[in-house]
One Martini backbone bead per residue (centre of mass of N, CA, C, O) as a GRO file, in nm:
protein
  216
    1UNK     BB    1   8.356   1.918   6.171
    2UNK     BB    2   8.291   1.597   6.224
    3UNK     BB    3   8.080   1.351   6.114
    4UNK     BB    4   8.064   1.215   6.382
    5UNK     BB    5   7.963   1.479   6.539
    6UNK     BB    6   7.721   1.554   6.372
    7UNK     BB    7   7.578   1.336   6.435
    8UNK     BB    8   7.598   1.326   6.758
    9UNK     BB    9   7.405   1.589   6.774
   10UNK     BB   10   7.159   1.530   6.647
   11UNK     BB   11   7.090   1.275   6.824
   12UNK     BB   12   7.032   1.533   7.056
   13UNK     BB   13   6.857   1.672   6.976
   14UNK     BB   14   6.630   1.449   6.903
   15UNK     BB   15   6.573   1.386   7.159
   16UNK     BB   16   6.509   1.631   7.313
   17UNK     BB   17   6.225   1.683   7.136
   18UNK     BB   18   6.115   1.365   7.230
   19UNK     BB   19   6.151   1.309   7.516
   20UNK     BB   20   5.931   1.346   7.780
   21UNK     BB   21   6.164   1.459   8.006
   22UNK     BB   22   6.143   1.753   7.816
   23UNK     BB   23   5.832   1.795   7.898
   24UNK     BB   24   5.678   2.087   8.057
   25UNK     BB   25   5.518   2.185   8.324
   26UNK     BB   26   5.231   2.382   8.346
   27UNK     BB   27   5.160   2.619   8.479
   28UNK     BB   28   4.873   2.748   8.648
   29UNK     BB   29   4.888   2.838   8.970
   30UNK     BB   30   4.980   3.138   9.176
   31UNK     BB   31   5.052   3.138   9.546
   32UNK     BB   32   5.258   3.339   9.549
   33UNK     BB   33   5.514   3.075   9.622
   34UNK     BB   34   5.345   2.916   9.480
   35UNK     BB   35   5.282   2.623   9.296
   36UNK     BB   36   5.034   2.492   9.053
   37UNK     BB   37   5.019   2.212   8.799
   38UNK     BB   38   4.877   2.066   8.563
   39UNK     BB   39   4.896   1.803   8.690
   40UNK     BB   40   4.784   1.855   8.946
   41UNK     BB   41   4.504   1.899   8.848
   42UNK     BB   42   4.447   1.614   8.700
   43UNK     BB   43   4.500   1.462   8.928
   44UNK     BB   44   4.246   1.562   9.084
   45UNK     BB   45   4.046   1.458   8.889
   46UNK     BB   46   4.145   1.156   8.861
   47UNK     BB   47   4.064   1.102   9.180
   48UNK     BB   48   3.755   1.205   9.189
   49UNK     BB   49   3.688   1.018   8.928
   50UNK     BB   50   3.724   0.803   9.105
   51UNK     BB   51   3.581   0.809   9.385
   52UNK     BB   52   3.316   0.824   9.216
   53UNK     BB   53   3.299   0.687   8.970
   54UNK     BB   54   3.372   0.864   8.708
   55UNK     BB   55   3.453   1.038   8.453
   56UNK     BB   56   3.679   1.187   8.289
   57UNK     BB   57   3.710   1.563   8.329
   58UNK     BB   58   3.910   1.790   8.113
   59UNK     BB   59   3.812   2.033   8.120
   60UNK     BB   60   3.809   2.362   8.180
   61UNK     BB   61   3.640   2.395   8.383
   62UNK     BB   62   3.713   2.162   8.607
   63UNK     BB   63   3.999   2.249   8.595
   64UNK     BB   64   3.928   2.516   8.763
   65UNK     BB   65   3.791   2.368   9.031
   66UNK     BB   66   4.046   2.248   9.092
   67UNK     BB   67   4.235   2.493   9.133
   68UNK     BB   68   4.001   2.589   9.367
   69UNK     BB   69   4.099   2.372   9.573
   70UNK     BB   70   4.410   2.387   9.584
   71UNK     BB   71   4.395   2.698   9.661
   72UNK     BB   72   4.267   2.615   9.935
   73UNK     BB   73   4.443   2.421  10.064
   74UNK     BB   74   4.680   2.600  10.093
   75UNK     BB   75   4.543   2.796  10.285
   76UNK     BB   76   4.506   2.635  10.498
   77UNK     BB   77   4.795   2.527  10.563
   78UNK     BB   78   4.905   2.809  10.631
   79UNK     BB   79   4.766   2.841  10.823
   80UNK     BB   80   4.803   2.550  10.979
   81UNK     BB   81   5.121   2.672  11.002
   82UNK     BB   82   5.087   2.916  11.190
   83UNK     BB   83   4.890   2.768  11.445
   84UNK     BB   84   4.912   2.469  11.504
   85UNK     BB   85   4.728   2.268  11.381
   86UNK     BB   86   4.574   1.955  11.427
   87UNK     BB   87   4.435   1.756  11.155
   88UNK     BB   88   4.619   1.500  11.111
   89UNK     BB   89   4.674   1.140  10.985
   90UNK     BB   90   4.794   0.896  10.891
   91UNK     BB   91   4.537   0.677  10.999
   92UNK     BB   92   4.335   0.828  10.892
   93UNK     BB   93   4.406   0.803  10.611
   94UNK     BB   94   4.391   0.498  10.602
   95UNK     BB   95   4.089   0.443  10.686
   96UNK     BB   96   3.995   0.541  10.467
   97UNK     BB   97   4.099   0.383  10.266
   98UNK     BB   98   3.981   0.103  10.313
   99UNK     BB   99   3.683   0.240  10.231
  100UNK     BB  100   3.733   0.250   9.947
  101UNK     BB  101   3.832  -0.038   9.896
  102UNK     BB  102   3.577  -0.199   9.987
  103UNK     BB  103   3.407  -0.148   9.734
  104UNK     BB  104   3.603  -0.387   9.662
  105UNK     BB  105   3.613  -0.700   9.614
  106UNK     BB  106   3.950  -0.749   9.502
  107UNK     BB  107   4.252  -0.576   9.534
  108UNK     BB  108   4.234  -0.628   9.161
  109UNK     BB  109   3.983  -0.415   9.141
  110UNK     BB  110   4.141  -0.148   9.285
  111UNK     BB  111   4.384  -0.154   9.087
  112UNK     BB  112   4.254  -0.166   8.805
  113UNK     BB  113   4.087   0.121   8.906
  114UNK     BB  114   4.347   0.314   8.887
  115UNK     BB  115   4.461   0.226   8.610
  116UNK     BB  116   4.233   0.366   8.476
  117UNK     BB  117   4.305   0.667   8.619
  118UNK     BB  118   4.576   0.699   8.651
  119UNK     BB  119   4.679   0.626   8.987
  120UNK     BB  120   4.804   0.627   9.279
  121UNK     BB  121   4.792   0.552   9.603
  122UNK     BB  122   4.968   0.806   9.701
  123UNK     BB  123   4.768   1.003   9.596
  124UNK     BB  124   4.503   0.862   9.739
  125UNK     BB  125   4.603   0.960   9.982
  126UNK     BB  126   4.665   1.265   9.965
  127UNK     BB  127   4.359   1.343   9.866
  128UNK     BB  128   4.254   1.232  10.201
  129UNK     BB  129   4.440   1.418  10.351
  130UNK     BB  130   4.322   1.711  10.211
  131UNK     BB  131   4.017   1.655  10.334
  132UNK     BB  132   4.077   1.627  10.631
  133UNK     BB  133   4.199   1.910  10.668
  134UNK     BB  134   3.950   2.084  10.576
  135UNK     BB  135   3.771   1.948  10.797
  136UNK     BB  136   3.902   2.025  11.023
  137UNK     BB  137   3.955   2.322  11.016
  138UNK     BB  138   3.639   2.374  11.001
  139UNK     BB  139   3.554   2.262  11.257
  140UNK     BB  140   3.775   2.420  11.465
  141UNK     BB  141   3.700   2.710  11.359
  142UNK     BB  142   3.371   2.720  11.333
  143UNK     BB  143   3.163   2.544  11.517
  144UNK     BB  144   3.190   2.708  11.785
  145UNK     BB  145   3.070   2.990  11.619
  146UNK     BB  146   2.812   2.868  11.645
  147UNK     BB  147   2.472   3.077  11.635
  148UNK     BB  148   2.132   2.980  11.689
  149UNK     BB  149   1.795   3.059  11.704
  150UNK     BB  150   1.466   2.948  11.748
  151UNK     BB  151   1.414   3.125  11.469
  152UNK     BB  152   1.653   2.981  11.336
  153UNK     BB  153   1.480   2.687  11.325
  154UNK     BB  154   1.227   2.756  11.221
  155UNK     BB  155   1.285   2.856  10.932
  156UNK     BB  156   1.461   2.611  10.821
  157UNK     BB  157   1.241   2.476  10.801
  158UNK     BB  158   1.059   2.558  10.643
  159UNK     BB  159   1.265   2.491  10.379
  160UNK     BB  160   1.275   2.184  10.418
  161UNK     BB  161   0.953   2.135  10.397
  162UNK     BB  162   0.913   2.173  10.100
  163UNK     BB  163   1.082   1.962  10.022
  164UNK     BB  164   0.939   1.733  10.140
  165UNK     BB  165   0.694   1.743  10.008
  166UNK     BB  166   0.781   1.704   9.732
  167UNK     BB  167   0.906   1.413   9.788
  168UNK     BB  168   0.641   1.363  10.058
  169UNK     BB  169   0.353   1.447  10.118
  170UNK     BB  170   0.246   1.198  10.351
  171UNK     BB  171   0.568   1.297  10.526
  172UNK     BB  172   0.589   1.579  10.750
  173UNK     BB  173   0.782   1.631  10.977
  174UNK     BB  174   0.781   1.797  11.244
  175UNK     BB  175   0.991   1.985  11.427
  176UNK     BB  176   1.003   1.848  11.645
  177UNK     BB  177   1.107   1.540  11.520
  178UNK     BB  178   1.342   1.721  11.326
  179UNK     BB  179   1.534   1.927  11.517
  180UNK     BB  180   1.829   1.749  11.498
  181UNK     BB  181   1.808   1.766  11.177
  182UNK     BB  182   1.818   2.076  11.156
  183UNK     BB  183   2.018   2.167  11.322
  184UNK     BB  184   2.257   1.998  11.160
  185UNK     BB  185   2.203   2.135  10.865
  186UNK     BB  186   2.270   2.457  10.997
  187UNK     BB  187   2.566   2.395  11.079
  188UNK     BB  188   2.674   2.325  10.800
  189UNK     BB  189   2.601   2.577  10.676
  190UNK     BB  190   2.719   2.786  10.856
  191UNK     BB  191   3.025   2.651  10.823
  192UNK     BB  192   3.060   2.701  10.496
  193UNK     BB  193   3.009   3.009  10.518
  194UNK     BB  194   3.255   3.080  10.702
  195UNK     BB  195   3.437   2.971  10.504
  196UNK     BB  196   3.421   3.095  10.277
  197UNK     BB  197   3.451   3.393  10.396
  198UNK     BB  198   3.744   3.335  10.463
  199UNK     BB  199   3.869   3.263  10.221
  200UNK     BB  200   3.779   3.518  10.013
  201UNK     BB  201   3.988   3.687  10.230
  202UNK     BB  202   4.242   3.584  10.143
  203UNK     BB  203   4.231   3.605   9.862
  204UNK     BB  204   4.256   3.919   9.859
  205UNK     BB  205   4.541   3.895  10.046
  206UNK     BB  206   4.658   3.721   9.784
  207UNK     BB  207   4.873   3.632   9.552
  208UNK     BB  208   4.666   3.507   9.251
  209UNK     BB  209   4.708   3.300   8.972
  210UNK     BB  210   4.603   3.255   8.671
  211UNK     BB  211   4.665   3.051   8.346
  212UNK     BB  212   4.505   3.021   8.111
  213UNK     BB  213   4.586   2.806   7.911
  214UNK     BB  214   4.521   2.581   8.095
  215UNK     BB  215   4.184   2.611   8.096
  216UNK     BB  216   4.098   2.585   7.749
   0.00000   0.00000   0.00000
């Protein structure tokens, strides 16, 4: 080997080794024959503390609520193209967009809180479509078939005015008053109950490993 090939060679390591583009992205997590790699969950986390505007926390644990959040809409997209619902449109998903940027007074000011969370615009854009299709989907599919009598509207209602009470004990509305928002709020928490329970059943039936060392 000569000397001009072996420093040519060493050259060739040493980027190897060195350069970010052959730094491989770790599974977190597989779905069937889905994969979720670490950098999608720290999206998800980059994106969610960036909607709510707090610190970013990139925690073991956050890692992991995000990781179950990203293979619950797998879960999802796969239903709803099995079953062919239409559950979003890009003109959705961009007028939620507006409502974001609306928070900030100008252009430079949502670019650079962007920047801030290292995140780009399509990335937020992917993140409130993916939101928009949970939403509807547990609309579509679980709304419909709710069904609760007067009297669990009426124990409903006893639930709720004890937090009222705690409150505002001078002013707890009676059933009358408060029934459309009792009945409301009673039929979101039934829709949400019935969506854990259908991804639940999904999950036992679906091969998801989850690879700890990236949760660590």
């Amino acid at each position: 080997m000569t000397f001009r090939l072996a420093l040519l060679l060493l050259a060739m390591l040493v980027d190897a080794l060195t350069s970010p583009a052959e730094i491989l992205d770790r599974v977190a997590v597989t779905v069937g024959k889905q994969v979720i790699t670490e950098s999608d969950v720290i999206r998800d986390l980059r994106v969610s503390a960036f909607l709510d505007q707090k610190p970013l926390d990139l925690s073991g644990e956050q890692k992991r609520k995000a990781a179950d959040r990203l293979v619950d809409q797998i879960l999802i997209l796969q239903e709803t193209e099995s079953s062919r619902l239409e559950l979003s449109s890009a003109a959705d998903a961009a007028h939620l967009l507006d409502q974001v940027k609306s928070q900030y007074a100008t252009e430079a000011d949502y670019r650079a809180a962007l920047a801030r969370y290292r995140i780009t615009e399509q990335e937020l854009l992917d993140h409130l479509s993916a939101g928009l299709r949970t939403m509807r989907f547990t609309d579509l599919r679980f709304r419909p078939e709710v069904e609760f009598t007067e009297e669990d509207l009426r124990d409903f209602y006893q639930t709720l005015a004890v937090d009222w009470r705690r409150a505002n004990p001078a002013h707890v509305p009676s059933f009358e008053e408060s029934r459309g928002q009792v009945e409301k709020l009673l039929t979101e928490q039934t829709v949400m109950q019935a969506l854990d329970r259908w991804l639940g059943a999904v999950r036992t039936e679906t091969q998801i490993l989850y690879r700890d060392a990236v949760f660590k």
